[in-house]
TORNU-537092 format. One line per 4 residues: number of its first residue (from 1); their letters; for each residue x, z, y of N, C-alpha, C. Coordinates in pm, whole numbers, m for minus. Layout:
// TORNU-537092
NUM = A = X,Z,Y,X,Z,Y,X,Z,Y ~ ...
// end
This chain:
// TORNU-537092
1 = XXXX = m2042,m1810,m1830,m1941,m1710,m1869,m1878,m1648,m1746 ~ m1806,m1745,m1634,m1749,m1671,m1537,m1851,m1613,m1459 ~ m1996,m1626,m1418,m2108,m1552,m1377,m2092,m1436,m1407 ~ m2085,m1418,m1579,m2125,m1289,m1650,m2014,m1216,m1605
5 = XXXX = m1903,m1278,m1621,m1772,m1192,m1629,m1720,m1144,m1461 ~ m1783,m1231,m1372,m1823,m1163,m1259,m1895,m1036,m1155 ~ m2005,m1062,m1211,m2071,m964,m1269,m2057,m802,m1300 ~ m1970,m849,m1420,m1871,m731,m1459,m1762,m646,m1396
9 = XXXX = m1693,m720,m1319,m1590,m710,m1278,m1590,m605,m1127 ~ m1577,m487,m1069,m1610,m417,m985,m1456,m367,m921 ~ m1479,m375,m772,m1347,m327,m729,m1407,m129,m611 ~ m1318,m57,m668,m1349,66,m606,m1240,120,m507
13 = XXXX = m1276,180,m435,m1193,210,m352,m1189,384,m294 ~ m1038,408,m370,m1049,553,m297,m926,570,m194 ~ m1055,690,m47,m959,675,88,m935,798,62 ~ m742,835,82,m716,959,84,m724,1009,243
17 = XXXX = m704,1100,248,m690,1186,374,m579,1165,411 ~ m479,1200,333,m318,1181,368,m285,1060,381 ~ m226,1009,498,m154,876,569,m314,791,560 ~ m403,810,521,m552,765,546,m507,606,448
21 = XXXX = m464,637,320,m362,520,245,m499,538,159 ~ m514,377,89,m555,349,m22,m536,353,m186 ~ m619,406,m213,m575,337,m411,m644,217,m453 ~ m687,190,m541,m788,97,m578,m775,94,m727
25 = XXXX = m958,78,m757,m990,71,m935,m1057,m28,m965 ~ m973,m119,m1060,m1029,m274,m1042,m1094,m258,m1192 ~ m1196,m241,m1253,m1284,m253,m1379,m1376,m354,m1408 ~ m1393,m420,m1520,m1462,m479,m1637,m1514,m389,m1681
29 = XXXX = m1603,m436,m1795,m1680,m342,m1914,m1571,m322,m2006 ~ m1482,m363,m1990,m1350,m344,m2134,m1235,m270,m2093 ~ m1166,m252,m1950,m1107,m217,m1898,m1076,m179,m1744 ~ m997,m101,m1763,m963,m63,m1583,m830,m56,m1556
33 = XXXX = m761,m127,m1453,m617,m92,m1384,m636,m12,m1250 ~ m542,53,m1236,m546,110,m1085,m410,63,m996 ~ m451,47,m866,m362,m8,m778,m309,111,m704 ~ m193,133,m688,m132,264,m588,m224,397,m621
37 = XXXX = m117,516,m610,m226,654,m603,m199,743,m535 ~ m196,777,m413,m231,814,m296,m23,894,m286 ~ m13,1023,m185,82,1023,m199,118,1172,m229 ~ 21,1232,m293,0,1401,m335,m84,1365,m486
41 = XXXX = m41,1522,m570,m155,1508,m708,m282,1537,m665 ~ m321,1692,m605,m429,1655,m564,m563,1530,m535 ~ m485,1446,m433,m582,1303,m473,m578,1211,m598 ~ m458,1233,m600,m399,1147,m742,m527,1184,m813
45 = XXXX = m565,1300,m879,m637,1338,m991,m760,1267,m951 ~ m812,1294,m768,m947,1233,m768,m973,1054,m796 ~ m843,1013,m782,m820,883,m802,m832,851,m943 ~ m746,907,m1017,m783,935,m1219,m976,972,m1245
49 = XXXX = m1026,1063,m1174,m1168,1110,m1188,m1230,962,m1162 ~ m1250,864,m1055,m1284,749,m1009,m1239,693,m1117 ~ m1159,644,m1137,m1095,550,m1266,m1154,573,m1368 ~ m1199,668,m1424,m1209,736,m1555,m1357,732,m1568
53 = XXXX = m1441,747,m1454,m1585,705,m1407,m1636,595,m1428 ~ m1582,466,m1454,m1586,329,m1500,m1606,342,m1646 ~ m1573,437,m1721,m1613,418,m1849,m1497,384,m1962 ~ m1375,359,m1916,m1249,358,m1966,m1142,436,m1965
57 = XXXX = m1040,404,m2033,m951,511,m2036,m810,414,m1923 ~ m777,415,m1777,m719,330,m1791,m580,316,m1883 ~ m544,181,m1856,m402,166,m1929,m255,145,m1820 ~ m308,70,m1742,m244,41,m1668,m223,75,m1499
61 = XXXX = m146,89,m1432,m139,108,m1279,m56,26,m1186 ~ m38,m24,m1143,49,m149,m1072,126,m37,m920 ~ 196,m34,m919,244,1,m727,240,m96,m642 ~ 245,m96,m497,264,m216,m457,396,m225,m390
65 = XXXX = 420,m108,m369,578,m147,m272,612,48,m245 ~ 758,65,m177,807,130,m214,810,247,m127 ~ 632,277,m36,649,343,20,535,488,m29 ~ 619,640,m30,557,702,m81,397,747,m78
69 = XXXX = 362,688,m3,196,724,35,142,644,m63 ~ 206,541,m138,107,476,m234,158,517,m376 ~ 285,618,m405,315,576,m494,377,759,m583 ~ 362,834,m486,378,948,m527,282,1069,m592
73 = XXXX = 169,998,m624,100,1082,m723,70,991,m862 ~ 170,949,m878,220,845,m1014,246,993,m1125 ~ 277,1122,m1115,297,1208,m1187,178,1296,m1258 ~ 71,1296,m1161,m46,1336,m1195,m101,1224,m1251
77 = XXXX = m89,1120,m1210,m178,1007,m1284,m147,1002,m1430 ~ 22,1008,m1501,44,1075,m1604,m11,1172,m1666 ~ m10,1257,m1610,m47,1383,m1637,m223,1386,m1685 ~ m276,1279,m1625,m452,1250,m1689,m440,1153,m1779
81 = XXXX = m354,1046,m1754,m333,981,m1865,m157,917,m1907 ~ m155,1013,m2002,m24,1014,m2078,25,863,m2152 ~ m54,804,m2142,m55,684,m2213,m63,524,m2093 ~ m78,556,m1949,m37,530,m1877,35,387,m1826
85 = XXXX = 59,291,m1839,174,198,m1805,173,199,m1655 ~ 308,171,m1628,320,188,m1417,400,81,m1451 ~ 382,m13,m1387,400,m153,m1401,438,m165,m1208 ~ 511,m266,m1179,561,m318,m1017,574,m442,m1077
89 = XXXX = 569,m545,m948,546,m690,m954,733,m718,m947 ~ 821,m669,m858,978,m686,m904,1071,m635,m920 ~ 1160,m649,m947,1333,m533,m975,1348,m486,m826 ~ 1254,m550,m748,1294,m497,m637,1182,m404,m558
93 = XXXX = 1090,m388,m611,1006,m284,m519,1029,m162,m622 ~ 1139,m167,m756,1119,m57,m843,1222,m8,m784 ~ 1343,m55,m748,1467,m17,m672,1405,37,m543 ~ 1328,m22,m428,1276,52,m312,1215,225,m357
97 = XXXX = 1178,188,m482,1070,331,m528,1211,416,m512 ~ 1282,389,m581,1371,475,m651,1502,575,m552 ~ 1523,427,m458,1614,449,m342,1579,520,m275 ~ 1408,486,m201,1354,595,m119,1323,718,m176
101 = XXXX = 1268,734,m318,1279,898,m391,1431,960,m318 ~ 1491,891,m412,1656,961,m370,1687,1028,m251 ~ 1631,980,m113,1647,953,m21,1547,1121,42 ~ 1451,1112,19,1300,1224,58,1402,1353,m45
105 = XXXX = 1428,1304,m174,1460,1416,m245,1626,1470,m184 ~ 1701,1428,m109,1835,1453,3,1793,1530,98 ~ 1730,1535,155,1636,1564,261,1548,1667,263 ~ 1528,1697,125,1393,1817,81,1239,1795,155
109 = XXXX = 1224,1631,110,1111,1590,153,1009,1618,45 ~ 1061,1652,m123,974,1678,m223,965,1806,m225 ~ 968,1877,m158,930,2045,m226,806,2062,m290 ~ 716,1987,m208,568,1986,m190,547,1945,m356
113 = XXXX = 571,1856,m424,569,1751,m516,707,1784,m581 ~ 734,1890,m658,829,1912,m760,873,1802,m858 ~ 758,1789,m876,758,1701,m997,787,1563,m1047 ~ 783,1524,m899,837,1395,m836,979,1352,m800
117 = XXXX = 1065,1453,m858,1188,1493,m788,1248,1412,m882 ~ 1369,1320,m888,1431,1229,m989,1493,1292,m1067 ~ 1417,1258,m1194,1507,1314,m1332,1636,1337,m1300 ~ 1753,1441,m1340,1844,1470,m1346,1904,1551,m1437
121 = XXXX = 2049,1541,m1495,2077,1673,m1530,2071,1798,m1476 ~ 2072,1798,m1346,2015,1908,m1255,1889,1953,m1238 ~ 1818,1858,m1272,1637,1869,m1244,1607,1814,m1376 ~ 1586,1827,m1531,1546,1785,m1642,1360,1762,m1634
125 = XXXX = 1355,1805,m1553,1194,1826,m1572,1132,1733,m1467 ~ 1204,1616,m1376,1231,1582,m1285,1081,1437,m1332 ~ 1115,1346,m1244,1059,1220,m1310,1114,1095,m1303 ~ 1105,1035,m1480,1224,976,m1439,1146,777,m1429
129 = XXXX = 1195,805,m1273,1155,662,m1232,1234,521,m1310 ~ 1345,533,m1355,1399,393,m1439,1359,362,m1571 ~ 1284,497,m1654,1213,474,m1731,1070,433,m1729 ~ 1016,472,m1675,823,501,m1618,807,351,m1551
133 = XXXX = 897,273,m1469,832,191,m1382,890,68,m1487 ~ 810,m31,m1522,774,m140,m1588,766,m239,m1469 ~ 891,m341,m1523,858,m473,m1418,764,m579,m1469 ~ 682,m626,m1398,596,m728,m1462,641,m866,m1503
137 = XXXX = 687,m895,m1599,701,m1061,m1651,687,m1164,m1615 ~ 552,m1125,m1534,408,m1274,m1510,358,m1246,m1379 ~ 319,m1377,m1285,247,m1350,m1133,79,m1293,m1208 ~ 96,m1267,m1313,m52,m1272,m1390,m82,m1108,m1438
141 = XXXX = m219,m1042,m1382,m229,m955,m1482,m408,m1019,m1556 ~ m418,m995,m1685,m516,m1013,m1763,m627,m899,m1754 ~ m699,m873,m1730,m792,m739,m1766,m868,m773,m1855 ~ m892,m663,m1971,m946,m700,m2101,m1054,m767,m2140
145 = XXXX = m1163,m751,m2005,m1270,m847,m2021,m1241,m1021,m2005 ~ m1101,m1016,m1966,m1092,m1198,m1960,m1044,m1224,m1793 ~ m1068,m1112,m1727,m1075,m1164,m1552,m921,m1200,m1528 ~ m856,m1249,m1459,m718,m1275,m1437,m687,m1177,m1302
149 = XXXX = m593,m1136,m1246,m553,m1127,m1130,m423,m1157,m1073 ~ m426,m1234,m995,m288,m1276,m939,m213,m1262,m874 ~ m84,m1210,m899,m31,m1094,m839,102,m1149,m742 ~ 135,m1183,m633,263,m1234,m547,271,m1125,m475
153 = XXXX = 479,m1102,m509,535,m1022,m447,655,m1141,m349 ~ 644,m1226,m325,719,m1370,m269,690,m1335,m102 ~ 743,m1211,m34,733,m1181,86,822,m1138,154 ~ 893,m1142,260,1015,m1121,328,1015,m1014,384
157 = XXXX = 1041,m921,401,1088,m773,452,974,m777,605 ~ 876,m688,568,773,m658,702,734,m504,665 ~ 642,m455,700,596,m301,646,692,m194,551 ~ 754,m292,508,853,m235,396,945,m366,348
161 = XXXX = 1036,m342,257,1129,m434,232,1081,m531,132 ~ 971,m510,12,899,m598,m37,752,m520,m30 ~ 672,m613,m82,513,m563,m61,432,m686,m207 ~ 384,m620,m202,304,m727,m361,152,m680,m334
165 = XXXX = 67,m870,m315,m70,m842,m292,m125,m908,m477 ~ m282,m868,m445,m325,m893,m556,m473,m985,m505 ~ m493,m1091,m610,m584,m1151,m541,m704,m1189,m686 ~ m823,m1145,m661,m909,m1183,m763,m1025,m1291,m777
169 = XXXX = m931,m1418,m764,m1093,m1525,m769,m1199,m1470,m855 ~ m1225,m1473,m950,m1401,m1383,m976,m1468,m1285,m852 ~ m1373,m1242,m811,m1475,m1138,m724,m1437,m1161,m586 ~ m1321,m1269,m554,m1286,m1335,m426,m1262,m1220,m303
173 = XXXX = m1137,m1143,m402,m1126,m1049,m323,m963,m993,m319 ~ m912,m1009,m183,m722,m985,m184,m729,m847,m153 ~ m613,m795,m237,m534,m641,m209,m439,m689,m113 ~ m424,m646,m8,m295,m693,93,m178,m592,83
177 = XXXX = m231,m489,21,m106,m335,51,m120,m331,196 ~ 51,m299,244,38,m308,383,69,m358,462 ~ 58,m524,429,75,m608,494,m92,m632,617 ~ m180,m570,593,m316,m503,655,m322,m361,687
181 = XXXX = m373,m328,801,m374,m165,825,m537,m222,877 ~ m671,m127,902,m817,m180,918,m836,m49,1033 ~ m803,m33,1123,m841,73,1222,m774,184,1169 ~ m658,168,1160,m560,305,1128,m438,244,1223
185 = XXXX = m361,335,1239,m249,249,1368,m136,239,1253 ~ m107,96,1284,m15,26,1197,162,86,1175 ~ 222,87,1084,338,182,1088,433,59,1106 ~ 469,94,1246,623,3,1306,726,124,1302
189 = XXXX = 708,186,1226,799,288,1265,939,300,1202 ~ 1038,400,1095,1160,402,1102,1130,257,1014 ~ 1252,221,1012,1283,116,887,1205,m56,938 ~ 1082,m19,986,1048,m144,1086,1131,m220,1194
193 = XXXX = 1216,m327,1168,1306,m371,1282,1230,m475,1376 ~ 1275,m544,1438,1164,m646,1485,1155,m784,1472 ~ 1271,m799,1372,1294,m870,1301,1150,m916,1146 ~ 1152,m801,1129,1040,m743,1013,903,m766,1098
197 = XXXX = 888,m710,1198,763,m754,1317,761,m913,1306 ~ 835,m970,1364,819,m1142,1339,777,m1162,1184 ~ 855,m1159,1114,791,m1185,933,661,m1176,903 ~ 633,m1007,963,501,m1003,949,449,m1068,997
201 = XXXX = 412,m1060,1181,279,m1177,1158,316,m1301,1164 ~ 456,m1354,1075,393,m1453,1049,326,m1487,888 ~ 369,m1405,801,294,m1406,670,161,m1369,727 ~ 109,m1285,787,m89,m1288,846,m101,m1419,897
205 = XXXX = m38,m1477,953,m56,m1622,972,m108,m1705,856 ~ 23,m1690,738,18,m1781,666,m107,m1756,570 ~ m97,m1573,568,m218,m1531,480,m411,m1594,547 ~ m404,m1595,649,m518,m1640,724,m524,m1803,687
209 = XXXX = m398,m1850,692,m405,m2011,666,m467,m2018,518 ~ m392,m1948,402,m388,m1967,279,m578,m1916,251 ~ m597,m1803,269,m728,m1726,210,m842,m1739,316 ~ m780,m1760,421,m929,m1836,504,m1046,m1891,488
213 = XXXX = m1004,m2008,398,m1122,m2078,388,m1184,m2040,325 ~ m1129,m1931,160,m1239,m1883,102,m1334,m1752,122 ~ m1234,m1734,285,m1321,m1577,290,m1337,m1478,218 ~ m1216,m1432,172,m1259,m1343,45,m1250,m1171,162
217 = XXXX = m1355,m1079,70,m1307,m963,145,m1170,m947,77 ~ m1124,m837,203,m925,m817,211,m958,m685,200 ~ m901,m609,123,m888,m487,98,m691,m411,109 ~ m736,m366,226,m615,m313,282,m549,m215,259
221 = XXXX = m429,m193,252,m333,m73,244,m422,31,318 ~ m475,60,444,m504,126,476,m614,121,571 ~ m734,199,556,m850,183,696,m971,110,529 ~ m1048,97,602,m1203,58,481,m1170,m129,465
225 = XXXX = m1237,m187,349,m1246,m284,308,m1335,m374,478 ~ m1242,m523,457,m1311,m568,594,m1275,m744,572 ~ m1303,m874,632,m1261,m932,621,m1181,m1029,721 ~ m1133,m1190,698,m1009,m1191,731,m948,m1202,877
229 = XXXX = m1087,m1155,983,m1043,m1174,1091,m925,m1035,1097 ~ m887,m969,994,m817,m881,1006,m676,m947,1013 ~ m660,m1058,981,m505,m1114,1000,m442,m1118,1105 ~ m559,m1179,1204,m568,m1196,1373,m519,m1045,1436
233 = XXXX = m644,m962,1400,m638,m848,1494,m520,m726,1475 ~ m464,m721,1348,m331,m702,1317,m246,m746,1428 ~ m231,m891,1359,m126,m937,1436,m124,m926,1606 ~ m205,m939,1643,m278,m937,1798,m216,m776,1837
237 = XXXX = m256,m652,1747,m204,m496,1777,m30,m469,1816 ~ 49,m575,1716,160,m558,1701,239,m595,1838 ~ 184,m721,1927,204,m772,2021,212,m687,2148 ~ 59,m615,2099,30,m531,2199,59,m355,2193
241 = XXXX = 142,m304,2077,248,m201,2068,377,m274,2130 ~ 439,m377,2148,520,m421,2125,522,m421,2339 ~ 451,m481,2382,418,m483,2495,421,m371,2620 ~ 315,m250,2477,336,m123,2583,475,m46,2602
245 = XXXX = 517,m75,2501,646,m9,2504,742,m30,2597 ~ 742,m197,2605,800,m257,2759,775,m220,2904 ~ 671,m181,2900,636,m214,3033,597,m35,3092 ~ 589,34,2968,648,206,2970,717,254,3013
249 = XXXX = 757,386,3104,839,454,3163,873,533,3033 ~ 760,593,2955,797,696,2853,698,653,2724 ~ 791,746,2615,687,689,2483,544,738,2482 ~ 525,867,2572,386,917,2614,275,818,2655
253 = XXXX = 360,740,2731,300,641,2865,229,533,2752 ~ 329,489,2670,255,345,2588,176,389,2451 ~ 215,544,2435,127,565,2332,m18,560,2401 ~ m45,663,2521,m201,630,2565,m228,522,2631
257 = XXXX = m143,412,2621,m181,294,2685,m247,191,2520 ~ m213,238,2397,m246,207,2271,m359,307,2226 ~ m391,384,2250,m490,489,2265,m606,426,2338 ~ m564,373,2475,m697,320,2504,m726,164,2486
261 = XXXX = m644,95,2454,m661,m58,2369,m753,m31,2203 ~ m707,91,2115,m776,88,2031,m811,223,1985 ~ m966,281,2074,m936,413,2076,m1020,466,1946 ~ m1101,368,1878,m1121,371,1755,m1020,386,1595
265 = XXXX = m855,387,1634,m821,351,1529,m754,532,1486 ~ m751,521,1372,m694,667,1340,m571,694,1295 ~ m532,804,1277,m400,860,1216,m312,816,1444 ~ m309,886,1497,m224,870,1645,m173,958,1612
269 = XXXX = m132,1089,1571,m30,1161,1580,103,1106,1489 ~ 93,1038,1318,182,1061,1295,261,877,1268 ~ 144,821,1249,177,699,1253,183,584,1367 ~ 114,660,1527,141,595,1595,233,666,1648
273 = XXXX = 280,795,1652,393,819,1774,507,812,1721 ~ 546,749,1584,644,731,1517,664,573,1519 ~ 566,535,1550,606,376,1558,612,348,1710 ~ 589,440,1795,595,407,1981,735,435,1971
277 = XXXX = 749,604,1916,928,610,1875,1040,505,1862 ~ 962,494,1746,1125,368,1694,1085,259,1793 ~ 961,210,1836,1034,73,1930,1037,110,2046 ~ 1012,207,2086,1041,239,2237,1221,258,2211
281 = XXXX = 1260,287,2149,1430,342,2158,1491,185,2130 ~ 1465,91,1993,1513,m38,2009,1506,m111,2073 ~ 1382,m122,2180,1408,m134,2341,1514,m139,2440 ~ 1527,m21,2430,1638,21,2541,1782,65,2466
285 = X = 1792,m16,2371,1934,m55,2298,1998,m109,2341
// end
């Protein structure tokens, strides 16, 4: 039975262009959930097209945490399927969603994305996040063919203030969100303290201790599916942003000094010179 239902069970992966962020379409023959959907409709829809390609209608969508690149084409994903559930693992990555909307929408960070703008009496046509986002009950989601997936949001403020991975023994395979970046330059940037730097690697620690032995592929917030020597080389990057910044005259200086440590990794304009930013200045605090 668990052979067959193995078998069955397929994990897909769509890479957007924008913030080079992940979704993911986890399907059975009976059903499909989707994990995060990119942070524009545009992809959103190609993410619904993928989903919808499995042969189901999905039902469900999980977020993982409360940063908009995973979680702002939640309106288009509606919009293909009206019937929809947006489900988060706690009261607290639905509050991050909501705080940081508030926050982009102060700012006139949504122009782009109208539609995304928080319900209001001012904005009726708005979206309204305290209704739409569903907290999950259970560390458990069921997919209709029988597969389980196990869902821990039990993580201390790193990448963001909570983060929720998903882990699938049948197919022996972890969602990390972005507690993993795979050759994209990792975001230390606003809101990253270094406080949050320590947390992190030490949960890649603990995550390398815990999922090690079974080797499962790790499918990351961001960059292609890879496995778990990614805990290491993460953590190993952070040391070594952390480093150039020190030993820098200017944020120029340690960005191409991270440029040529990993001149394979992508996104340097907006996610690495925003994370040389913020720790080059908490530096010299």
């Amino acid at each position: 039975m668990d052979q067959v239902k193995e078998q069955q069970l397929t994990i897909d992966v769509y890479h957007a262009e924008e913030a080079n962020v992940n979704a993911y379409i986890i399907s059975d023959k009976k059903g499909t959930i989707i994990v995060d959907c990119t942070r524009n409709s545009e992809e959103a829809r190609k993410v619904a097209a993928l989903a919808l390609s499995k042969g189901t209608i999905p039902t469900k969508m999980l977020i993982t945490h409360g940063h908009p690149d995973h979680y702002l084409g939640m309106g288009a994903m509606l919009q293909e399927f009206p019937d929809l559930k947006i489900i988060v693992a706690s009261k607290e990555v639905k509050d991050d969603i909501i705080n940081f909307t508030a926050w982009m929408d102060s700012v006139d960070w949504l122009e782009g994305e109208p539609n995304m703008k928080p319900k209001s009496e001012q904005y009726p046509d708005g979206f309204d996040y305290y209704m739409r986002l569903e907290v999950l009950e259970t560390n458990e989601i069921i997919l209709p063919g029988g597969s389980v997936l196990e869902v821990n949001v039990d993580y201390p403020p790193t990448e963001s203030a909570h983060v929720t991975t998903i882990f699938s023994p049948d197919l022996n395979a972890l969602i990390t969100s972005d507690l993993t970046y795979n050759k994209v330059h990792i975001w230390l940037g606003v809101g990253v303290e270094r406080e949050h730097i320590k947390n992190w690697q030490e949960q890649l620690v603990l995550l390398k201790k815990k999922y090690g032995p079974l080797e499962p592929t790790i499918y990351p917030g961001h960059g292609e599916p890879t496995d778990v020597s990614i805990f290491e080389i993460d953590k190993t990057y952070m040391d070594d942003l952390l480093n150039a910044v020190e030993i820098s005259e200017t944020e120029e200086e340690a960005k191409q000094k991270m440029m040529q440590l990993y001149p394979d990794w992508q996104n340097t304009e907006f996610l690495l010179t925003q994370s040389i930013k913020n720790q080059f200045e908490k530096s010299r605090q």
